[in-house]
C-alpha positions as CSV (number, residue, x, y, z in Angstrom):
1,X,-50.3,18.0,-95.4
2,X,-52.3,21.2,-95.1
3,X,-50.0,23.4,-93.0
4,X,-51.4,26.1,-90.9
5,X,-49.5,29.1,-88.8
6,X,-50.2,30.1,-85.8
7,X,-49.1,34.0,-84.7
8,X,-49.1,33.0,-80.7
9,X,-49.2,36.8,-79.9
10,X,-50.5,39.9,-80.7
11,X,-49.4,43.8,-79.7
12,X,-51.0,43.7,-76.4
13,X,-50.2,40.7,-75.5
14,X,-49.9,41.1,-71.6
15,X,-46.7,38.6,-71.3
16,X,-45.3,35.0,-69.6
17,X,-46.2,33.9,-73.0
18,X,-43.4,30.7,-73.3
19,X,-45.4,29.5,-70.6
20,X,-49.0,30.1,-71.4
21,X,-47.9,28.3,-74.9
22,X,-46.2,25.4,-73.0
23,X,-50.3,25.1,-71.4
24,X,-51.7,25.6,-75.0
25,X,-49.3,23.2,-77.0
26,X,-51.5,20.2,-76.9
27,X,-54.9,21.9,-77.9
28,X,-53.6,23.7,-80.6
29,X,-51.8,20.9,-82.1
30,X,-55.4,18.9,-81.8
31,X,-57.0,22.2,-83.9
32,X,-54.1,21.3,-87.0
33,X,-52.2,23.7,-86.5
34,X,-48.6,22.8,-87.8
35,X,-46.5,25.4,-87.2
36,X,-46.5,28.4,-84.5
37,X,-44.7,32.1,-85.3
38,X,-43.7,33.5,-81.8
39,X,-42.6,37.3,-81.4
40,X,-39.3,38.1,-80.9
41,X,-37.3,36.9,-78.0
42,X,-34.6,38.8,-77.3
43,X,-34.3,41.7,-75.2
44,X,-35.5,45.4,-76.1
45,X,-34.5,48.5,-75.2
46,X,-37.8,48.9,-73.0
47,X,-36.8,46.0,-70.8
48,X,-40.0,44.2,-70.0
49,X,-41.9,46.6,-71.9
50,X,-40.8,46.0,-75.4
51,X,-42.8,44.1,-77.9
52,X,-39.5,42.6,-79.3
53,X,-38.5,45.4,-82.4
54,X,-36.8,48.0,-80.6
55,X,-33.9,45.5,-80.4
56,X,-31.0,45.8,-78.1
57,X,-29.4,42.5,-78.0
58,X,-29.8,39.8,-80.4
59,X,-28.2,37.2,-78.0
60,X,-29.7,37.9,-74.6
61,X,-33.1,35.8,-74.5
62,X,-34.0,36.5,-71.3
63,X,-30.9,35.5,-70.2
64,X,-28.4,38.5,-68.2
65,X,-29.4,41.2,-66.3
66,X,-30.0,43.8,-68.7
67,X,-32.1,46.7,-69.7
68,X,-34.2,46.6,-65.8
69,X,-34.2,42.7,-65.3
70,X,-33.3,39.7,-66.7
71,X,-36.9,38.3,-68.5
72,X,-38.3,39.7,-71.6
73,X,-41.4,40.5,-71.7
74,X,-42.6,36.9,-72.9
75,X,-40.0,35.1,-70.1
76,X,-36.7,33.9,-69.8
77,X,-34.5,32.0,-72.1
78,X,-35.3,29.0,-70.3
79,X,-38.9,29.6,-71.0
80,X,-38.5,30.1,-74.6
81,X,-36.5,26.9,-74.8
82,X,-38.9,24.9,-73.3
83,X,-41.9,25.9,-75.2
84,X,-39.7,25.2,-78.6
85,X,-39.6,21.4,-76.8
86,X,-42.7,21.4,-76.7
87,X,-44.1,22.3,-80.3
88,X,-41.4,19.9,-81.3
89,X,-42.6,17.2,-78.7
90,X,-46.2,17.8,-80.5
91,X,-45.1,17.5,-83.7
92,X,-45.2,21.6,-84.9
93,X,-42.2,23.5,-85.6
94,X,-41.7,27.2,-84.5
95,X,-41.0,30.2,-86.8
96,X,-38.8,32.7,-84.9
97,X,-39.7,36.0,-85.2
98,X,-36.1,38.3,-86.1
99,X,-35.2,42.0,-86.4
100,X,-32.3,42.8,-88.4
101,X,-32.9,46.1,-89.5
102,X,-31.9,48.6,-86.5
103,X,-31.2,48.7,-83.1
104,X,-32.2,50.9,-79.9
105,X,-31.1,51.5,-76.1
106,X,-27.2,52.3,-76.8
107,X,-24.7,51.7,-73.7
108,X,-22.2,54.4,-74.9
109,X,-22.4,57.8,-77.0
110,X,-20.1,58.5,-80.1
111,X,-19.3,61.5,-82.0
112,X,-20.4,61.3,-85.4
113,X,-21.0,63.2,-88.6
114,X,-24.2,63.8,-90.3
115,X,-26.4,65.2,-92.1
116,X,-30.1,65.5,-91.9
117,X,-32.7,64.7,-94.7
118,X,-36.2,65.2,-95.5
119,X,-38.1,62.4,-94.0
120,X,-40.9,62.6,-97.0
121,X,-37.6,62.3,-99.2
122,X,-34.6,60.8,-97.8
123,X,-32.6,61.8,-100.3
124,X,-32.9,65.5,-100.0
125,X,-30.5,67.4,-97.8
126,X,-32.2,69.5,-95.3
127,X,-28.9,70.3,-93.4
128,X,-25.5,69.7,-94.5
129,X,-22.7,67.9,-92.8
130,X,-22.1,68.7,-89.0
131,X,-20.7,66.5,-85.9
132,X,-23.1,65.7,-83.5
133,X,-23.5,63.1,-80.4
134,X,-25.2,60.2,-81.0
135,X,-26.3,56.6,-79.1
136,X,-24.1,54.7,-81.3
137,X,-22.1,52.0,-79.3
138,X,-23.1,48.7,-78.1
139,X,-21.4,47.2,-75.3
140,X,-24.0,45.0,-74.0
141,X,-22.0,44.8,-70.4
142,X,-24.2,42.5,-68.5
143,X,-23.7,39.7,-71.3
144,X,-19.5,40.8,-70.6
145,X,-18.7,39.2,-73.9
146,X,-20.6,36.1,-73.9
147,X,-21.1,34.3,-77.1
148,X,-19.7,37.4,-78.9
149,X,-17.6,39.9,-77.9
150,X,-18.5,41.9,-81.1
151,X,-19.0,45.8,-80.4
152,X,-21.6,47.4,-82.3
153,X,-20.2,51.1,-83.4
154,X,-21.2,54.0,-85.8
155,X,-19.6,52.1,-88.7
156,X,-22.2,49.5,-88.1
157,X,-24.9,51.9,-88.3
158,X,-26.5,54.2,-91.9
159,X,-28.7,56.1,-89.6
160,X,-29.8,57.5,-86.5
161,X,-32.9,59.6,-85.5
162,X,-31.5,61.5,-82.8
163,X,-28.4,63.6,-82.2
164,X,-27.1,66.4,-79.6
165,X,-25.2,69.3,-80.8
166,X,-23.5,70.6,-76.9
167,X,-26.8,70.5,-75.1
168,X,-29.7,70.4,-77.5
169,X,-31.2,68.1,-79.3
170,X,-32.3,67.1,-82.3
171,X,-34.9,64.9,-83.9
172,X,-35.3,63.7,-87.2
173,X,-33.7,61.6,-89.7
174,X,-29.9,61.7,-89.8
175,X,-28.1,60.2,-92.3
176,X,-24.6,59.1,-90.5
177,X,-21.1,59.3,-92.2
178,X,-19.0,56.1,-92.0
179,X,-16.5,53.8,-93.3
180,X,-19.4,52.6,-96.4
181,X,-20.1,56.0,-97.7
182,X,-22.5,59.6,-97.0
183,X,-25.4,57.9,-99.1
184,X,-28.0,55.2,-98.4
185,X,-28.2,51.9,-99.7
186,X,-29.5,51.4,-102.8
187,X,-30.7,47.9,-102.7
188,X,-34.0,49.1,-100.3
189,X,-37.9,50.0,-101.4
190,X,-37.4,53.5,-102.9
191,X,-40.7,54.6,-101.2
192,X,-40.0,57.9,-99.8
193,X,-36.9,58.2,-102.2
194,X,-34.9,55.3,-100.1
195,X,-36.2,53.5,-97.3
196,X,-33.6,52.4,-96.0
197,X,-34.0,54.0,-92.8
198,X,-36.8,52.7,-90.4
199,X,-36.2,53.8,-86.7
200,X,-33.3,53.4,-83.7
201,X,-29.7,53.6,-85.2
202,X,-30.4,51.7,-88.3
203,X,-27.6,48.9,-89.2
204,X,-25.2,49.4,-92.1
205,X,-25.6,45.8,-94.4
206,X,-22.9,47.1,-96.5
207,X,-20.2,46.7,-93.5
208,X,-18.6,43.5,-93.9
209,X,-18.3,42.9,-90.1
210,X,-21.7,43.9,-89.4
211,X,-22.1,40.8,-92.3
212,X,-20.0,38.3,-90.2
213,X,-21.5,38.8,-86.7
214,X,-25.1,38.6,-88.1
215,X,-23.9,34.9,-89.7
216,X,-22.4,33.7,-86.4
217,X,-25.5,35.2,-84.6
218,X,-27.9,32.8,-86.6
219,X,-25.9,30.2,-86.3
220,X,-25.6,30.4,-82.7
221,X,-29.5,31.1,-82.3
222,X,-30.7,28.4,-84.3
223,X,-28.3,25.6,-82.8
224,X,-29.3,26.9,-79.2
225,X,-33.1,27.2,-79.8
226,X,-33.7,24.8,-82.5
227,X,-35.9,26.2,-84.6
228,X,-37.6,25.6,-87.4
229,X,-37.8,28.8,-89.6
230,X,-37.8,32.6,-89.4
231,X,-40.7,35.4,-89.8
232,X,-38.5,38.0,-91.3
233,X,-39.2,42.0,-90.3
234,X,-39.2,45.2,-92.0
235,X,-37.6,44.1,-95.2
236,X,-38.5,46.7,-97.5
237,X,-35.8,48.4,-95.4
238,X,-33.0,45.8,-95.7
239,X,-30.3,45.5,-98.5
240,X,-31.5,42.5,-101.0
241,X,-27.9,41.8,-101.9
242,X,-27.5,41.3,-97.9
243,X,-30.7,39.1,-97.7
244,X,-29.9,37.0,-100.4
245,X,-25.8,36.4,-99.1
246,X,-27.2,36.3,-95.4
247,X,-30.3,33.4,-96.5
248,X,-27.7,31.1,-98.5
249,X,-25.0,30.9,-95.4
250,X,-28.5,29.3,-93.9
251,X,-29.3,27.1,-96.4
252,X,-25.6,26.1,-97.7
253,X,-24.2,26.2,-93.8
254,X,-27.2,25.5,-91.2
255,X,-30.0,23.8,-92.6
256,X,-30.7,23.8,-96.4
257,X,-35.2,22.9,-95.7
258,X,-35.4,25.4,-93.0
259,X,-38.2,28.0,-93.6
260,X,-38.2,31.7,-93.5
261,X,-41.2,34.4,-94.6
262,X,-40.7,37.9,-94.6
263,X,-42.9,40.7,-94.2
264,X,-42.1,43.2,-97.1
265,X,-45.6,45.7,-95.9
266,X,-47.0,46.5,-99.9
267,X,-50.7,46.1,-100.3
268,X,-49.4,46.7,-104.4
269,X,-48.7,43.1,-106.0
270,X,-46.3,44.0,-108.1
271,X,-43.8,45.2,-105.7
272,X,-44.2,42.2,-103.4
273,X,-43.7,40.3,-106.8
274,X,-40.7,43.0,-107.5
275,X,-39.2,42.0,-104.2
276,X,-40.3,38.2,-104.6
277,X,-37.7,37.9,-108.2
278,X,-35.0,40.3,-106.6
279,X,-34.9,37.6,-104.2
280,X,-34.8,34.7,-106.6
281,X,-37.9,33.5,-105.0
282,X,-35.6,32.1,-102.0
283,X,-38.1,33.1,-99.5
284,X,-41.5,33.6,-98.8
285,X,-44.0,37.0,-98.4
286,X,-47.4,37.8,-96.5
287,X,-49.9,38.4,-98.8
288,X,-50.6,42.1,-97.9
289,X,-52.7,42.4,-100.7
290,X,-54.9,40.0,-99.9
291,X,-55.5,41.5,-96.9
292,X,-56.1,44.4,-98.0
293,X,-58.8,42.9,-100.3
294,X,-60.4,41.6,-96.9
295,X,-60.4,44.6,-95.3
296,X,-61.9,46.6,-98.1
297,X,-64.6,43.7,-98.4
298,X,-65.8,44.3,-94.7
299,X,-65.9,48.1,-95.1
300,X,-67.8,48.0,-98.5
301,X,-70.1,45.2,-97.1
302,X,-72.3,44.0,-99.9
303,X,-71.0,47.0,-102.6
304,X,-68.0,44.6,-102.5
305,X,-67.3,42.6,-105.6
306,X,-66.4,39.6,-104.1
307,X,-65.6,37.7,-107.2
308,X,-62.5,39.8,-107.4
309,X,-61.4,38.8,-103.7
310,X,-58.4,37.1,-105.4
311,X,-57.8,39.6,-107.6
312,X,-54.5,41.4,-107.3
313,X,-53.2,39.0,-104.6
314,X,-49.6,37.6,-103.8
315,X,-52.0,34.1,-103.7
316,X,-53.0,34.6,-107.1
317,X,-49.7,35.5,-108.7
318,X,-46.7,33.0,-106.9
319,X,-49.1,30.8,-104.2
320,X,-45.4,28.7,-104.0
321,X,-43.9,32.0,-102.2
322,X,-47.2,33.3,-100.2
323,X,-48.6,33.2,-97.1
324,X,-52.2,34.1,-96.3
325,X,-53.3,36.2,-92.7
326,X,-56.6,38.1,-92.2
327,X,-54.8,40.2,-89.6
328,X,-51.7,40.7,-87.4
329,X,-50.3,42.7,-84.5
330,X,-49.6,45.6,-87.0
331,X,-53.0,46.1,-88.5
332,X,-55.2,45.5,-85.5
333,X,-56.4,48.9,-83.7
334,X,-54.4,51.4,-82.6
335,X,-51.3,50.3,-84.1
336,X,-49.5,52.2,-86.5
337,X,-50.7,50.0,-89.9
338,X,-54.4,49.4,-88.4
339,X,-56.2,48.1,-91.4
340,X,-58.7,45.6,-89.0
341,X,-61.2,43.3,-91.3
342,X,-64.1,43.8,-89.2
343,X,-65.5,41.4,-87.0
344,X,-68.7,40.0,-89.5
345,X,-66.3,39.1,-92.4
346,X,-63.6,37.7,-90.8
347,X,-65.3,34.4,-90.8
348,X,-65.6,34.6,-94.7
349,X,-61.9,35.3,-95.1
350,X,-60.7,32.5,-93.1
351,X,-62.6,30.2,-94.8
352,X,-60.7,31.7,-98.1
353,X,-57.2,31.0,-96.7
354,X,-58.2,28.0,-94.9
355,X,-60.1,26.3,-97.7
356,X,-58.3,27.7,-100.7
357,X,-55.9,25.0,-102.7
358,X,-52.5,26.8,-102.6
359,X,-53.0,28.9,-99.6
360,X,-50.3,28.5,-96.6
361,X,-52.8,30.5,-94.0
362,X,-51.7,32.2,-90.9
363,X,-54.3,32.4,-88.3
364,X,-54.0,35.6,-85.7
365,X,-53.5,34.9,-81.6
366,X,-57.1,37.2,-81.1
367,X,-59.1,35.3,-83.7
368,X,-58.3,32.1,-81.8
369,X,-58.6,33.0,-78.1
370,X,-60.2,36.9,-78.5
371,X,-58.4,40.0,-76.9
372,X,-59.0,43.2,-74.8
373,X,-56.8,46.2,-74.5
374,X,-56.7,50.1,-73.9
375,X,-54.2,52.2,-75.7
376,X,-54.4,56.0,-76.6
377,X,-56.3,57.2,-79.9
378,X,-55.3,59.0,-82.7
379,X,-57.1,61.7,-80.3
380,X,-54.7,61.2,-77.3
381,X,-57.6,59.5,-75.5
382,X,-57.7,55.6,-74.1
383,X,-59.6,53.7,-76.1
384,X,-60.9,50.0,-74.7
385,X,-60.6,47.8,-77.9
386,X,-62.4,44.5,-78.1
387,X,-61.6,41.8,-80.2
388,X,-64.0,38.9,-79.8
389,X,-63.0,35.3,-81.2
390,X,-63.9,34.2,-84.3
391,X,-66.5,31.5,-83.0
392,X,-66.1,29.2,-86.3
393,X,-62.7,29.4,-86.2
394,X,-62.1,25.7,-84.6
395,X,-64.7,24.2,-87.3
396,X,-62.8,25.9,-90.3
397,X,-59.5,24.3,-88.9
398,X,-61.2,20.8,-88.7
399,X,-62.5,21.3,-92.4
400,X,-59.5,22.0,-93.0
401,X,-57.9,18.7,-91.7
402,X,-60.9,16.8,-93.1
403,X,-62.4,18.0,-96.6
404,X,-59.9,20.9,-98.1
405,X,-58.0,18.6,-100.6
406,X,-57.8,17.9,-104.1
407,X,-58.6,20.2,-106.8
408,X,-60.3,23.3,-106.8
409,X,-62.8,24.4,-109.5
410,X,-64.1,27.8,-108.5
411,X,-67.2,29.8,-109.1
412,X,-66.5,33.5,-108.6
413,X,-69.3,34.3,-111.1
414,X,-71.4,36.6,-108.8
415,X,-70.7,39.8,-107.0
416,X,-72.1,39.0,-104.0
417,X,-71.8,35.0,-103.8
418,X,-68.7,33.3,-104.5
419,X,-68.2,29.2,-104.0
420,X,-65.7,26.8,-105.1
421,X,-65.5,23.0,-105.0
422,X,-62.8,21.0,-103.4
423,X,-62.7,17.2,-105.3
424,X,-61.2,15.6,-102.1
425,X,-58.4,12.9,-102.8
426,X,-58.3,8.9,-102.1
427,X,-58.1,9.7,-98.4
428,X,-60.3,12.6,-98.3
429,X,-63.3,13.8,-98.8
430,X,-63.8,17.2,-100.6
431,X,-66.1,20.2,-99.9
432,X,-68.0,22.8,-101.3
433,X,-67.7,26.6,-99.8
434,X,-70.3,29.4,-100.3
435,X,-69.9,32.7,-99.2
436,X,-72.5,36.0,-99.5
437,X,-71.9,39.5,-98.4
438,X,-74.9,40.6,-99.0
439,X,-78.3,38.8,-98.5
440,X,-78.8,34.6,-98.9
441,X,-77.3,33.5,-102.2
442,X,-77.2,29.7,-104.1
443,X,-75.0,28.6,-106.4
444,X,-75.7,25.7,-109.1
445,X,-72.7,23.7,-109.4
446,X,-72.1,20.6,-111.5
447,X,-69.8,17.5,-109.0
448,X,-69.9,15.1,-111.5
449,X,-72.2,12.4,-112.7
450,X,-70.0,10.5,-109.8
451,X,-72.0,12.6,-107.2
452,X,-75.3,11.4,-108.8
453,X,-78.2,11.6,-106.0
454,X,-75.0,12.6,-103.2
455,X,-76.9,14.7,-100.3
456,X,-74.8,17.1,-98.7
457,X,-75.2,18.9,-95.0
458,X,-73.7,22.3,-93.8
459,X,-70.6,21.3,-91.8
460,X,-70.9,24.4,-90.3
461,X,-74.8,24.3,-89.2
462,X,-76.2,27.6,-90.4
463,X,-78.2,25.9,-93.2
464,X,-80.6,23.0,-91.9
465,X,-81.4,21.2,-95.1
466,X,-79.9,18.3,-96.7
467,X,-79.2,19.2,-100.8
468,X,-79.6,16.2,-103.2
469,X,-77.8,15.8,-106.3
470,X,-79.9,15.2,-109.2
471,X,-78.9,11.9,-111.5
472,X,-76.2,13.9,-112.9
473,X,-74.7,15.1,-109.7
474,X,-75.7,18.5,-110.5
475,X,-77.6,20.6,-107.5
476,X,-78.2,24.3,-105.9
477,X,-76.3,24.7,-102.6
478,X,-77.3,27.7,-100.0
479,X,-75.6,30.3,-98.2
480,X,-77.4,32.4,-95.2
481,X,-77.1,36.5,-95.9
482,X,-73.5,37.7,-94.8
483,X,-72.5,34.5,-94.1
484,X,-70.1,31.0,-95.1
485,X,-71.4,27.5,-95.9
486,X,-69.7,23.9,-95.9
487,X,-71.1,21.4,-97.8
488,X,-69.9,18.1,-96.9
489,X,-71.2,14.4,-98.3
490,X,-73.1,12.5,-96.2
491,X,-71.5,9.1,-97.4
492,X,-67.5,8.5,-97.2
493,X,-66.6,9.1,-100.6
494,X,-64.8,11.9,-102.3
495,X,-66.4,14.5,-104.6
């Protein structure tokens, strides 16, 4: 089956979103989508405000009145469970979206000791120990102890960003002295000398209780919600000997097929592949760097070599362990990783993830249904942002359903037109997909002496003729300038 994700959100998103998918379900199950990745659904710090990362409490899901109400920002827990019935009732699963790595919106303040570090290199010492007030203790009394009764406390926290000495305050990066030692884990991306702090009061993975409660938390969220897999955040930032204890209780205890991805924010291969072994491949990565390939390829426009679209990608090196996006609610504008493929080539890469062999795409909520937002620049000023559909997007998906099988013989032989063949299988027909950045381009391509005197049509309409094979299923197939082409058979038989 050719899988596809949706990301049924972005960082705008204005909310009620469990409902609007419940409306949604049907249509997007007819598009072939097979899976949907829904934000985060438990409630923030911000209340109603939050986005779903500046986590408060893992098990209120819009649930108690915490935190200025009892709905998150996407709806109540009744909500979410009913549109998790419905993807399953439509035969797609549901990928929850989960933040380990910190937590924000304290009840209680502790006394601590710290000490502050650079924040260019965490493991310099910009002040030495001192003791210092700090938003530390989790109480969570409008839950009052249901489902856990755990208390989260300074031992269960590496980190804080902001402490009070008497009456003043201080801001910066504080590393906090507890049970587990004065230094950071060392199993974290050593970017900045040790990334293990993020943001909020980050969570100490090398406390054995903090271990404990975060098993019986996924147990109790995936037999109350039912679902399917995990996205994974921030996890250059989280202890690998955590990950890797924390993903076997799932498999050995829960459910040994379910799915999980994680977002480990490298546009360098070789870490992603670094993280991918440390791992033992038991989960799955966005390809960053292929996105980062599509983002340069819009900016460069036809000074792109696109023949090396591939090159340097997650895709390329473990397709098994990647997942393919264009964009997400981190890089589009305004947000703090905004890398945004612009709007002409985001046709060409979808028709990259979505007709490549190994690909498992994910397909972004704006690209599907287009968004419009305002949100202050890098100036201070509002900024309107548009982000317009991408029209094709529905006729990709069908090709996908309909032609992307079989094997894949490529011809990235051209800077500036790239094409590949898809041979179809018994119950499929294939394809062939041409894409220019630059002006019209061809491509001669042999299909076999199988294909002899096959016509083809564009699928997608921009090109109007019909392309013969010669008698040894050998012919030149046309792409408009900046555009993609899919050549489909006329007949019912596979390429």
């Amino acid at each position: 089956m050719n899988g596809v994700i949706l990301q049924f959100f972005h960082w705008y998103h204005p909310g009620e979103l469990w409902n609007e998918f419940i409306d949604k379900a049907e249509y997007l199950k007819s598009l072939g989508f097979t899976s949907v990745w829904f934000p985060p659904a438990i409630k923030c710090a911000l209340g109603q405000e939050g986005r779903g990362y500046d986590v408060y409490d893992l098990y209120d899901l819009g649930e108690f009145d915490q935190k200025g109400g009892i709905s998150t920002r996407y709806g109540t827990k009744e909500e979410y469970l009913r549109a998790i019935e419905k993807t399953h009732e439509v035969g797609m699963e549901v990928y929850a979206d989960i933040v380990l790595n910190h937590r924000m919106g304290a009840d209680e303040m502790e006394t601590v000791t710290v000490h502050q570090v650079n924040e260019e290199n965490r493991n310099e010492i910009i002040r030495e120990a001192f003791q210092a007030d700090a938003m530390t203790r989790f109480t969570f009394p409008g839950r009052d102890g249901k489902y856990s009764d755990f208390i989260w406390d300074h031992q269960c926290f590496s980190g804080i960003d902001k402490v009070k000495t008497g009456d003043e305050e201080h801001n910066g990066i504080f590393k906090i002295y507890n049970e587990y030692g004065t230094v950071w884990n060392e199993h974290v991306s050593h970017q900045f000398g040790n990334y293990d702090y993020l943001m909020g009061a980050d969570v100490e993975f090398r406390n054995p209780y903090v271990v404990d409660e975060l098993k019986r938390w996924i147990k109790w969220y995936i037999d109350t919600t039912k679902v399917d897999g995990l996205r994974m955040d921030a996890l250059k930032h989280i202890s690998t000997e955590f990950l890797k204890e924390w993903i076997d209780y799932i498999k050995s205890e829960i459910n040994e097929n379910f799915f999980m991805v994680g977002e480990f924010w490298k546009d360098n291969v070789d870490k992603i592949t670094g993280f991918s072994e440390k791992m033992d491949h038991r989960i799955c990565s966005f390809d960053v760097p292929l996105h980062f390939n599509f983002f340069r390829a819009s900016q460069e426009k036809q000074n792109y070599n696109l023949s090396e679209i591939l090159k340097g990608t997650f895709l390329d090196c473990n397709p098994e362990c990647s997942v393919s996006f264009v964009g997400n609610h981190d890089t589009q504008k305004l947000q703090a990783l905004e890398s945004t493929v612009e709007d002409w080539f985001r046709p060409m890469a979808y028709a990259i993830i979505l007709l490549s062999e190994n690909a498992y795409p994910c397909v972004f909520y704006p690209d599907l249904f287009g968004a419009e937002y305002i949100d202050k620049n890098a100036d201070g000023v509002d900024e309107k942002i548009v982000m317009p559909k991408v029209e094709i997007l529905p006729l990709l998906m069908q090709a996908r359903r309909e032609f992307a099988y079989g094997e894949q013989i490529n011809y990235f032989d051209h800077p500036n037109c790239i094409a590949w063949i898809r041979k179809g299988n018994e119950n499929h027909n294939g394809c062939v997909v041409l894409i220019s950045n630059s002006e019209e381009g061809y491509k001669e391509m042999d299909l076999g002496k199988e294909n002899a005197s096959a016509k083809f049509t564009d699928f997608l309409g921009f090109r109007k003729e019909i392309i013969e094979l010669d008698e040894n299923g050998k012919g030149t197939f046309w792409v408009n300038a900046a555009s993609v082409s899919i050549w489909v058979k006329n007949q019912d038989q596979s390429i």
